[in-house]
C-alpha positions in Angstrom: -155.7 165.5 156.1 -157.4 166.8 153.0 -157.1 169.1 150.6 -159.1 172.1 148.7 -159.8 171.5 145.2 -161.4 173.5 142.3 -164.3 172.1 140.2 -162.3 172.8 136.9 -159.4 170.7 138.3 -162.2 168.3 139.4 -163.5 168.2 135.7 -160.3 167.1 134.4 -159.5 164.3 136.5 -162.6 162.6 135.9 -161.7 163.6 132.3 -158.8 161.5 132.9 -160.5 159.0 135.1 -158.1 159.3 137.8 -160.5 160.3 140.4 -163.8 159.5 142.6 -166.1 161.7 144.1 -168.7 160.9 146.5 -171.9 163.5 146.6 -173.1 163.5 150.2 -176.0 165.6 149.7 -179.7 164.4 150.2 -181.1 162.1 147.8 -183.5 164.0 146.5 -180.6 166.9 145.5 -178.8 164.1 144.1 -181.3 163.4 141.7 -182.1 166.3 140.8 -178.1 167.0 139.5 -174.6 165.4 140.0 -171.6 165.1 139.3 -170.6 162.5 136.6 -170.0 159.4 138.0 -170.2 160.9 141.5 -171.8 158.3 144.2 -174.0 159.7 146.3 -173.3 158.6 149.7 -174.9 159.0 153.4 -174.7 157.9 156.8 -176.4 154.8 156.4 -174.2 153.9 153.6 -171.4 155.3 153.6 -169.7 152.2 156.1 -170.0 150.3 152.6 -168.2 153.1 150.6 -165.4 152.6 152.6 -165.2 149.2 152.6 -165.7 148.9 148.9 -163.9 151.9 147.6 -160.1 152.2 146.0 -158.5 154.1 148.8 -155.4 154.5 146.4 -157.3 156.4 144.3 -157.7 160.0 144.8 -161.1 160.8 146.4 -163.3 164.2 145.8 -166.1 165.1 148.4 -168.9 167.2 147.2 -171.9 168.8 149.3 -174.1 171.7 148.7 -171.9 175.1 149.1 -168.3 173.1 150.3 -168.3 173.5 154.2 -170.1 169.9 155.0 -167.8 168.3 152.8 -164.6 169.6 154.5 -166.1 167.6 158.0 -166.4 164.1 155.4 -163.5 164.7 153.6 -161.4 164.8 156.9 -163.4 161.7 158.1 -162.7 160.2 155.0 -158.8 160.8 154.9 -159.3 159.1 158.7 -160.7 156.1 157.4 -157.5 154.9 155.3 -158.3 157.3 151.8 -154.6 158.1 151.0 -155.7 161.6 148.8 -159.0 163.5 150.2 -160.6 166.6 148.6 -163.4 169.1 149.7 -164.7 170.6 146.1 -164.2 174.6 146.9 -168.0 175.9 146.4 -169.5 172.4 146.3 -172.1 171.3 143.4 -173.1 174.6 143.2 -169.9 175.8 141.7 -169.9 173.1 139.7 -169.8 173.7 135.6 -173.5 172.5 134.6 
């Protein structure tokens, strides 16, 4: 199960470094502007992600507008990530 989270709240747990995000928008988006520290992940990589990620530590999903990332944050919180997030308005809410 995951949960809804604003980008200001996002902001200050990567302030704090007590967070991950994952960006699972195209490459080509990605490039153009993240997230701090946000790893962009898709479906031929994201298998690794799991695999190599801290599921202890809380996880933030960020796509586009927010609705794709409620489908990978759920598939996330599936895959043994103890505390999921879906960023409310995705990267495009996002303070830039």
């Amino acid at each position: 199960m995951f949960k809804e989270i604003a980008p200001e709240k996002v902001q200050e747990m990567l302030e704090e470094g007590s967070v991950n995000v994952v960006d699972i928008r195209d490459p080509g988006s990605y490039s153009a502007g993240h997230i701090p520290t946000a790893v962009s992940v898709s479906d031929s990589t994201v298998q690794q992600f799991i695999e190599s990620a801290e599921k202890e530590k809380p996880l933030v999903v960020c796509c586009y507008h927010g609705i794709s990332s409620q489908g990978a944050a759920e598939y996330f919180s599936e895959n043994g990530f103890n505390e999921v997030y879906s960023m409310t308005g995705g990267y495009s809410a996002w303070p830039h």
